[in-house]
matplotlib code that plots the C-alpha trace (Angstrom):
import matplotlib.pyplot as plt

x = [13.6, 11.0, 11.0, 7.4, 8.2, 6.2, 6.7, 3.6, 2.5, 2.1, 6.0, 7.4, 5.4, 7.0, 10.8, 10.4, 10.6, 13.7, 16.2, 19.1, 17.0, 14.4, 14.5, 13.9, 9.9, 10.5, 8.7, 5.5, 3.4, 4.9, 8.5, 7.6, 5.4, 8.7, 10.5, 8.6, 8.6, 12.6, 13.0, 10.6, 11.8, 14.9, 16.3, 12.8, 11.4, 14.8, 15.5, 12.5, 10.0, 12.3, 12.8, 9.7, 7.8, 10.5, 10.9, 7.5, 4.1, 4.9, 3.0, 0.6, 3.8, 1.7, -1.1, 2.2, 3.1, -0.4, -1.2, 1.7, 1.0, -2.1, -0.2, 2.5, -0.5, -2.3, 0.8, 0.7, -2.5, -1.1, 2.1, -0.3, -2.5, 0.4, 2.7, -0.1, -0.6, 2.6, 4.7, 8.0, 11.4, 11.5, 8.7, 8.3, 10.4, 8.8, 5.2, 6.4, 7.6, 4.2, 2.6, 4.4, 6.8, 11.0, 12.3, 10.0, 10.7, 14.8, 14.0, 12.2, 15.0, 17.7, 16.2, 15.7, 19.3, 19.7, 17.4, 18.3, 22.1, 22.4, 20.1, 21.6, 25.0, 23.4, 22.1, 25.6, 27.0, 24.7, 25.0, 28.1, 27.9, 25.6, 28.0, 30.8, 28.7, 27.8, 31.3, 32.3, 29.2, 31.6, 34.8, 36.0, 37.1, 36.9, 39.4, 37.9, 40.5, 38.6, 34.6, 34.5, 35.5, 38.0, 36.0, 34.2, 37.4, 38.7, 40.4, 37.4, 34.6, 35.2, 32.4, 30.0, 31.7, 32.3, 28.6, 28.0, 30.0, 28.8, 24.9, 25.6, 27.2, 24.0, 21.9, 24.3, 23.3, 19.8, 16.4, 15.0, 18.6, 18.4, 14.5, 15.3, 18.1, 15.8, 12.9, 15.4, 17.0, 13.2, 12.4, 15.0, 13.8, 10.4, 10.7, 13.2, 10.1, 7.1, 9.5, 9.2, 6.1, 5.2, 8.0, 7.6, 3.7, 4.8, 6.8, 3.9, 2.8, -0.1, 0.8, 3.5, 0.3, -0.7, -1.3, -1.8, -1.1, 0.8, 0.0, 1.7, 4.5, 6.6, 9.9, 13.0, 13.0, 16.1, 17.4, 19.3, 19.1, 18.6, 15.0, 12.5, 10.9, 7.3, 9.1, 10.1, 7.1, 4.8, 6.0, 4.6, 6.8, 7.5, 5.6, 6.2, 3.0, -0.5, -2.0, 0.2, 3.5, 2.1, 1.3, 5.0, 5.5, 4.5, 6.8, 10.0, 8.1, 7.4, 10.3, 10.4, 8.1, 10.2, 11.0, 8.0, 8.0, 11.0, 8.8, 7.0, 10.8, 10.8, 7.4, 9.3, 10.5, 7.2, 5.1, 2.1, 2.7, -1.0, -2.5, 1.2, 2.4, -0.6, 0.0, 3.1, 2.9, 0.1, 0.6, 4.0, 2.9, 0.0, 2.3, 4.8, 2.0, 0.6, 4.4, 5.2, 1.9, 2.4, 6.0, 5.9, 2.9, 4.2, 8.0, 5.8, 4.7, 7.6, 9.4, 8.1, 8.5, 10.6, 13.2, 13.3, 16.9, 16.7, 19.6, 18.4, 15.0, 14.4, 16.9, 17.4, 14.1, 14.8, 17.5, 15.6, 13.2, 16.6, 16.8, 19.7, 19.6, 16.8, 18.7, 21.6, 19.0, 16.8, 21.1, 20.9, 17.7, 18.8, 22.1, 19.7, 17.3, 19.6, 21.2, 17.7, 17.6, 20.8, 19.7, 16.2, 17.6, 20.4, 18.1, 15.3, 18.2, 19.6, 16.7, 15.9, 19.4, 18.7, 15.7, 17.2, 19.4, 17.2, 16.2, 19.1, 18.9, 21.9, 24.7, 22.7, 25.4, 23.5, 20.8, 22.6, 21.0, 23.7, 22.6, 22.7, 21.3, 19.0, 19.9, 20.8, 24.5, 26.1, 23.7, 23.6, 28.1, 28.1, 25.4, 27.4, 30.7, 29.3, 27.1, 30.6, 32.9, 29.9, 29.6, 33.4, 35.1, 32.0, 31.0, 26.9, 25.4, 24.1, 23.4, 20.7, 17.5, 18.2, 17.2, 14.2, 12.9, 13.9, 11.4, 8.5, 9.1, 8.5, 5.6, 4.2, 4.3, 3.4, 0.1, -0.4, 0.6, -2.5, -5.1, -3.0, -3.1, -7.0, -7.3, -5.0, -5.1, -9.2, -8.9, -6.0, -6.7, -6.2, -6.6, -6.3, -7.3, -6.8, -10.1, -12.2, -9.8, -9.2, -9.7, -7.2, -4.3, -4.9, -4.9, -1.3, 0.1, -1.1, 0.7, 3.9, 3.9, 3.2, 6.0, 8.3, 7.7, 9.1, 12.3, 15.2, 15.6, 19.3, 17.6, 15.6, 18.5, 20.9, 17.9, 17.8, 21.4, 20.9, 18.3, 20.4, 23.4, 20.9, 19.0, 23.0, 23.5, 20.4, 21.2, 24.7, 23.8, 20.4, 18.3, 20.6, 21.1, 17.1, 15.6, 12.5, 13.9, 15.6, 12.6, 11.1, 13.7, 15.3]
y = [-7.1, -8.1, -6.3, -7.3, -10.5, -11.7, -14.8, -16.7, -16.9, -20.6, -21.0, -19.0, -21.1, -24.4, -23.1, -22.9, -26.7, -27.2, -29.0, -27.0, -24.1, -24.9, -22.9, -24.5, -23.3, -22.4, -19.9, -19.1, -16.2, -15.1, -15.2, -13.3, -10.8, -10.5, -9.8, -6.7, -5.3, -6.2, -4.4, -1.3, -0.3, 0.8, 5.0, 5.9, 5.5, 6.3, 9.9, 11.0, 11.6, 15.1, 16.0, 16.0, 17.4, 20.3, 21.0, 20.1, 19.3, 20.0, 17.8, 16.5, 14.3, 11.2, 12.6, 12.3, 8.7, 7.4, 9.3, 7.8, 4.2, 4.6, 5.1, 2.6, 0.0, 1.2, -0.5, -3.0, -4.3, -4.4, -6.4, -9.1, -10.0, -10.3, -12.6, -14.8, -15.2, -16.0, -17.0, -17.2, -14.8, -11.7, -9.9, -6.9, -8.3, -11.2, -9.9, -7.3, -10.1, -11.6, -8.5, -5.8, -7.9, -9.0, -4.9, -3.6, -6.6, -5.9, -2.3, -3.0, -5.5, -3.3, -0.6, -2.7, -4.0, 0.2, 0.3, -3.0, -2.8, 0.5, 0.9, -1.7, 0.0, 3.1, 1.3, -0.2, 2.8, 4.5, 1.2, 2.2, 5.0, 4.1, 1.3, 3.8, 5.9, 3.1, 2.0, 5.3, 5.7, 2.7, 4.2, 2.8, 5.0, 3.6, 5.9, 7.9, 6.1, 2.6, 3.7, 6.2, 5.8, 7.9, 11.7, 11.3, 11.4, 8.2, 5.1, 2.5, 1.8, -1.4, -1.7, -1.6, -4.3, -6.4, -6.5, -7.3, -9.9, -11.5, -11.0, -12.4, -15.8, -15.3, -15.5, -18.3, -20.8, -21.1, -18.8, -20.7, -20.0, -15.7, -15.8, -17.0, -14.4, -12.1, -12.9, -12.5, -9.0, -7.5, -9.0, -6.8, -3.4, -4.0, -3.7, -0.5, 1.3, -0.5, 1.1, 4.4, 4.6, 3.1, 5.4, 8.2, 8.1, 9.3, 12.7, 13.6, 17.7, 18.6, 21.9, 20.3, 18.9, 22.8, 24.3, 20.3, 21.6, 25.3, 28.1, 27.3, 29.1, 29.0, 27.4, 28.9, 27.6, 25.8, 26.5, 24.4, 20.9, 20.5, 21.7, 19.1, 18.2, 19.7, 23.4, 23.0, 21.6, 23.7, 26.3, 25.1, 26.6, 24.5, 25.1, 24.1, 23.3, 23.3, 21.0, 21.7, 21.0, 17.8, 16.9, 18.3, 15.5, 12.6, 12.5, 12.3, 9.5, 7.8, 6.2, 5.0, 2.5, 1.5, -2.3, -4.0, -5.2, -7.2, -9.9, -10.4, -11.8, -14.2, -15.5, -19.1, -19.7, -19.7, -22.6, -21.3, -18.3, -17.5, -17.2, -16.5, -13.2, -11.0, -11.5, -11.1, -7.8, -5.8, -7.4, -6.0, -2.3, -2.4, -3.0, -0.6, 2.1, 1.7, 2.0, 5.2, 6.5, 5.9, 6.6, 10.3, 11.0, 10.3, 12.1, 15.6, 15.4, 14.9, 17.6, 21.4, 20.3, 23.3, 22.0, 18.3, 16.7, 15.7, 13.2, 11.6, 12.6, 9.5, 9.6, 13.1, 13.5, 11.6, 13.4, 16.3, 14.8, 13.7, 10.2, 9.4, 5.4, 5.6, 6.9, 4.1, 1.7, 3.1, 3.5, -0.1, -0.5, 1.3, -1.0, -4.1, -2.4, -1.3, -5.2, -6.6, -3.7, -4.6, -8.5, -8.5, -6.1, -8.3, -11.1, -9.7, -8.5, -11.5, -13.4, -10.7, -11.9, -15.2, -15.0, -12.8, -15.4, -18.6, -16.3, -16.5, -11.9, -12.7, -15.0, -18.5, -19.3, -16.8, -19.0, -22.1, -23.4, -25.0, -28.3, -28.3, -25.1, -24.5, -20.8, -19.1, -18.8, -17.4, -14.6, -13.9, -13.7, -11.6, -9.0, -9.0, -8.3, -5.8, -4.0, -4.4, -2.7, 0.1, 0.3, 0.2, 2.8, 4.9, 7.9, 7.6, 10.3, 12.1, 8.7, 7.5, 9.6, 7.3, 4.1, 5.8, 7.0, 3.2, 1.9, 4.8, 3.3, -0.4, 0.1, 2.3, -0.3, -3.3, -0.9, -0.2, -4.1, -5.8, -3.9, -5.4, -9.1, -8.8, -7.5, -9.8, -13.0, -13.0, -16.7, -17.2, -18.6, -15.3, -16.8, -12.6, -10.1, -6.5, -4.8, -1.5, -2.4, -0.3, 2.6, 1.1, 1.0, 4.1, 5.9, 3.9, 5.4, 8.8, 8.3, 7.5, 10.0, 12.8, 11.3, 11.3, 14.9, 15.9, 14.7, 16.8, 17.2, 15.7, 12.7, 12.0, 12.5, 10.1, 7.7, 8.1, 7.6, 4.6, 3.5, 4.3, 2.0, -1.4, -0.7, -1.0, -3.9, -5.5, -4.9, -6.2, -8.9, -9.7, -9.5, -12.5, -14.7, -14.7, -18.5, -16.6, -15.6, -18.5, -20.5, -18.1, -18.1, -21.7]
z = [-31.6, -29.2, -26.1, -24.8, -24.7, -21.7, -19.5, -18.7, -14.5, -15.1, -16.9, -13.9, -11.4, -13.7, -13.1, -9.1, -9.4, -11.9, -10.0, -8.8, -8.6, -6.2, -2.9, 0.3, 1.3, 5.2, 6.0, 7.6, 7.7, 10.9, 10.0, 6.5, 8.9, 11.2, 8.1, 7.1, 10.7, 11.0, 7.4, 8.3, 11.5, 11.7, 11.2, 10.7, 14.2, 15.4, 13.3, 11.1, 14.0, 15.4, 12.1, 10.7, 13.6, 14.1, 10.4, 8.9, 10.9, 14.5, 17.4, 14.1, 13.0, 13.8, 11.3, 8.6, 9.7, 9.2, 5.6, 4.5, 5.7, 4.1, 0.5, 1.3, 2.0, -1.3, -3.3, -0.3, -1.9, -5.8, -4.1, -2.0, -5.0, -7.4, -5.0, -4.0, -7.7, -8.5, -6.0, -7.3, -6.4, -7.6, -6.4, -8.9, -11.2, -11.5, -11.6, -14.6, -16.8, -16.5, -17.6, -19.6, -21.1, -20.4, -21.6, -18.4, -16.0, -16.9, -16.0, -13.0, -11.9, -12.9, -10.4, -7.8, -7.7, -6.6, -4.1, -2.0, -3.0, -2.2, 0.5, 2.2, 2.0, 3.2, 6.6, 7.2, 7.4, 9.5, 11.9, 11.9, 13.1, 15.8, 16.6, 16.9, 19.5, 22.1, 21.9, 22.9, 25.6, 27.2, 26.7, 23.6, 20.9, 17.3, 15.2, 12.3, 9.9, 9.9, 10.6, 7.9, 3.7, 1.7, 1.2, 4.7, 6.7, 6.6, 5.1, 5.2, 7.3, 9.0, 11.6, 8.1, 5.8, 8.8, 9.9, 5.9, 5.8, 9.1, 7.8, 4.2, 5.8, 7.9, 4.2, 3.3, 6.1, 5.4, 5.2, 8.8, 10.8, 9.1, 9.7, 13.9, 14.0, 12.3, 15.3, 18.3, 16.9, 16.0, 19.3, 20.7, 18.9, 19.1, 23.1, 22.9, 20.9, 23.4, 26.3, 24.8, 24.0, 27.5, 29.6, 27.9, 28.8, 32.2, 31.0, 28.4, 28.9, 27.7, 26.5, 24.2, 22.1, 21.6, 19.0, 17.4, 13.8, 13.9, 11.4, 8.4, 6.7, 3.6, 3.5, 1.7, -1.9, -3.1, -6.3, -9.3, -9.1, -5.6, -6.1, -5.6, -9.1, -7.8, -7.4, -10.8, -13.1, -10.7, -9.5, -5.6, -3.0, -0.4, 3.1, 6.9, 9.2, 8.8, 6.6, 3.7, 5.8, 7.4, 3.7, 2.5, 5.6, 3.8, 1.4, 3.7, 6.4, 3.3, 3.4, 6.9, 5.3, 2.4, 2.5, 3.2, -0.4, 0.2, 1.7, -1.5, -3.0, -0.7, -2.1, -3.7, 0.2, 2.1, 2.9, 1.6, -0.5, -1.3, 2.5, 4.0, 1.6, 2.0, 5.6, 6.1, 4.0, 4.8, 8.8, 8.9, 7.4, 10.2, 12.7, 12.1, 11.6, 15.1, 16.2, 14.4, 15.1, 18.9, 19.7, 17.3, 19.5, 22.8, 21.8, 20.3, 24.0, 26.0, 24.7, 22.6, 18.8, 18.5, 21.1, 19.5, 18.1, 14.5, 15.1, 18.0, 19.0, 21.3, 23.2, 23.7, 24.4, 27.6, 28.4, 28.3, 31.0, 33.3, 32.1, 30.0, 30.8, 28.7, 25.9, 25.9, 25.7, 22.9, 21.3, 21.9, 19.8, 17.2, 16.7, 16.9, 14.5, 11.6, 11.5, 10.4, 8.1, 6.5, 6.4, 4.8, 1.7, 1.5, 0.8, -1.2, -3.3, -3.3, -4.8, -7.2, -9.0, -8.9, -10.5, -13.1, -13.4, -13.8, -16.7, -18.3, -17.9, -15.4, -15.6, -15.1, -12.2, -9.6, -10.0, -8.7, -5.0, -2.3, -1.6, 1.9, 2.7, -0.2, -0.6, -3.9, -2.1, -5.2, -6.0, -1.8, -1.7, -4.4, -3.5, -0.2, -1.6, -3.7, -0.6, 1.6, -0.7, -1.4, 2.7, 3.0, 0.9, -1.0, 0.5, -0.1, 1.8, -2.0, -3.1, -0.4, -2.3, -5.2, -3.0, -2.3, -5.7, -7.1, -4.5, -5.5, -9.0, -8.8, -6.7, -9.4, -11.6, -9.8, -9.1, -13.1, -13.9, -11.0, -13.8, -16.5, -15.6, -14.8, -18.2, -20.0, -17.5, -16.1, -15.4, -12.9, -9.2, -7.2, -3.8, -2.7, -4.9, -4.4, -3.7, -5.5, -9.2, -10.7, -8.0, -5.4, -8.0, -9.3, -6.1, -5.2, -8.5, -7.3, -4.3, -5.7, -8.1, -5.3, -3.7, -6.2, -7.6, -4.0, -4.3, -6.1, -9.8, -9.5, -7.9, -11.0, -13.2, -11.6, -11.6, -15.3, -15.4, -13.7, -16.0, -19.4, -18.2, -17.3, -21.2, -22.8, -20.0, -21.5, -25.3, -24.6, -22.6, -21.0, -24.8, -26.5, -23.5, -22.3, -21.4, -23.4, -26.3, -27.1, -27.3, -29.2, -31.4, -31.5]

ax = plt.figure().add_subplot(projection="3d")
ax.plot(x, y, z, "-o")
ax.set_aspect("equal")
plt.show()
């Protein structure tokens, strides 16, 4: 049994081109660099930036926002190299088959399929929420029965499957008609966050700034297996402030990153993958670091840290000040926002199955391309009924760390795999190549694996639950029907 069974860069490059499975190349690198801001920006900028300064770092919350920019463009390095190298759907996926072999690359895909699916369920539901709350700001009450599932007080959450199902027939239509959508909706957020950071400029104290970073002081341990993995292995007590809690910070604003890789699976769909990909990703992480940056630093200043909403720190914070227009628009933002989120990990996920597919891993049918809109519609309507009926009537709330440890994991090994294929594959046209090899990937595993010690043991373990049920998917399934291994084995 052959699990290392690799595919070749130049085989995968071969099958973009197979009639019936060749995606329509629309994109340029501003629509892919749109994509990764439209993707990034969403809860982060709108929640995280309260909590983490109240809870963990105080007015240094922007020093938190940066560090962990810095690790999310350490694996934003590994990422641009690979998909410039081979640009083909399917981003880690892909680039793991090439390198450790079809067993890791099923692994990989199997975990992504988790992070997009059900982080995309995740966002619905909390645009739902949001959606709930400015219908109500106008005086229309949406009943608990249809904007919540069974267990969260409700029958099924409407507002989430129906912005699904209007994104998915979005996907559907064509990559150019999503990416325009895309541009006016980002267009939208983008100007909510530039009018807090610009606004709030006015209500800045400088005595909210001091002290910068406060004394630091341990946090209550938790106990069982809601204790983060570190606590555990280590015996490290978690702390709050100084430099240990705006480090302890990382690891939750991490995540306000997490998505920026989905512009590498839409690598077969731009124009020209090998200039346009590393632009589009490390652009799009650039941007959305000076953002998170700016607007935690202005908030911290507006209002004491200590006094600072963790649900709705933007807009309470100009309430605070006497300006609550402010905080309908900046609601309004944060509808816009989520609806990109929802759309970009609908189609990275999207293409991750139809790659699996055109591999023969996946049924070979998610592969199939419409003829008139040259999208993988198959693989895209069932992702969305699949993300709908998870948004609709599955209560996810303990579920949303596992999207965020599936993420830490393929960039870990997209970061080991870069050293691999330099090792094993010297002589392919890298038209961008990660710099300082092997220092830069290195330091990107590091950074993942901090990350991931922090989150709770029962995380991990439903991760590896996850994990156990795509190996017996595999052995039932992906092993016998692979495109690979049947020419291997006629």
């Amino acid at each position: 049994m052959d699990l290392r069974r690799t595919k070749t860069v130049e085989q995968s490059i071969r099958d973009t081109e197979e009639p019936g499975h060749r995606l329509r190349r629309a994109l340029s690198a501003l629509d892919l660099t749109v994509f990764g801001v439209g993707v990034i920006v969403g809860t982060g900028i709108f929640v995280l930036t309260g909590q983490v300064a109240r809870e963990k770092a105080g007015p240094a919350v922007a020093l938190s926002f940066i560090f962990a920019a810095v690790v999310c463009g350490l694996a934003a390095l590994c990422y641009a190299e690979f998909a410039s190298t081979v640009p083909v759907a399917g981003s880690a996926y892909t680039f793991s088959y090439a390198t450790l072999g079809e067993f890791p690359a099923w692994i990989i895909g199997w975990d992504l399929i988790l992070e997009m699916a059900l982080g995309a369920a995740v966002v619905a539901v909390g645009w739902s929420g949001y959606f709930a709350s400015l219908l109500d700001d106008v005086g229309i009450t949406v009943p608990d029965s249809i904007a919540a599932p069974p267990g969260d007080g409700g029958t099924v959450n409407v507002p989430a499957i129906g912005l699904v199902v209007a994104v998915t027939a979005l996907l559907v239509l064509g990559i150019k008609v999503s990416s325009r959508v895309n541009a006016i909706v980002v267009t939208i957020k983008i100007a909510v966050v530039l009018l807090v950071i610009v606004a709030g400029l006015f209500f800045v104290k400088g005595a909210n700034y001091h002290p910068f970073i406060p004394p630091s002081k341990p946090t209550p341990s938790e106990g069982g297996l809601g204790a983060p993995l570190m606590q555990v292995l280590f015996g490290i007590t978690p702390a709050s402030f100084g430099w240990l809690g705006i480090f302890a910070a990382i690891a939750i604003v991490f995540f306000a990153y997490i998505g920026f890789d989905i512009v590498a699976t839409a690598a077969e769909e731009a124009r020209r993958p090998q200039r346009d990909i590393p632009i589009g990703l490390i652009g799009s992480l650039v941007i959305t670091a000076v953002l998170y940056a700016a607007v935690s630093t202005v908030v911290a200043g507006m209002q004491n840290y200590k006094d600072l909403s963790t649900e709705a720190p933007l807009a309470d914070a100009f309430k605070a000040v006497g300006h609550p227009a402010f905080a309908t628009i900046i609601d309004v933002g944060a509808v816009a926002g989520l609806i990109t989120v929802v759309l970009i990990l609908l189609l990275g996920q999207s293409r991750i199955f139809f790659a699996m597919g055109r591999d023969g891993l996946m049924p070979p049918w998610l592969s199939a391309v419409h003829p008139r809109f040259g999208t993988p519609y198959r693989s895209t309507i069932l992702m969305g009924t699949i993300v709908a009926v998870l948004a609709g009537f599955i209560p996810l709330a303990k579920l949303a760390e596992l999207v965020n440890i599936g993420t830490l994991f393929a960039f870990l090994v997209v970061s080991v795999a870069v050293v691999i294929l330099r090792r094993t594959r010297p002589d392919l046209p890298r038209s961008f190549r990660t710099p300082w090899v092997p220092l830069i990937p290195a330091l990107s595993v590091l950074g993942c694996l901090f990350v991931m010690i922090n989150l709770p043991v029962e995380t991990w373990l439903r991760f590896a639950a996850w994990l156990v049920i795509g190996v017996v998917v595999y052995a039932a399934y992906g092993y016998r029907r692979s495109r690979v291994g049947a020419v291997r084995n006629p």
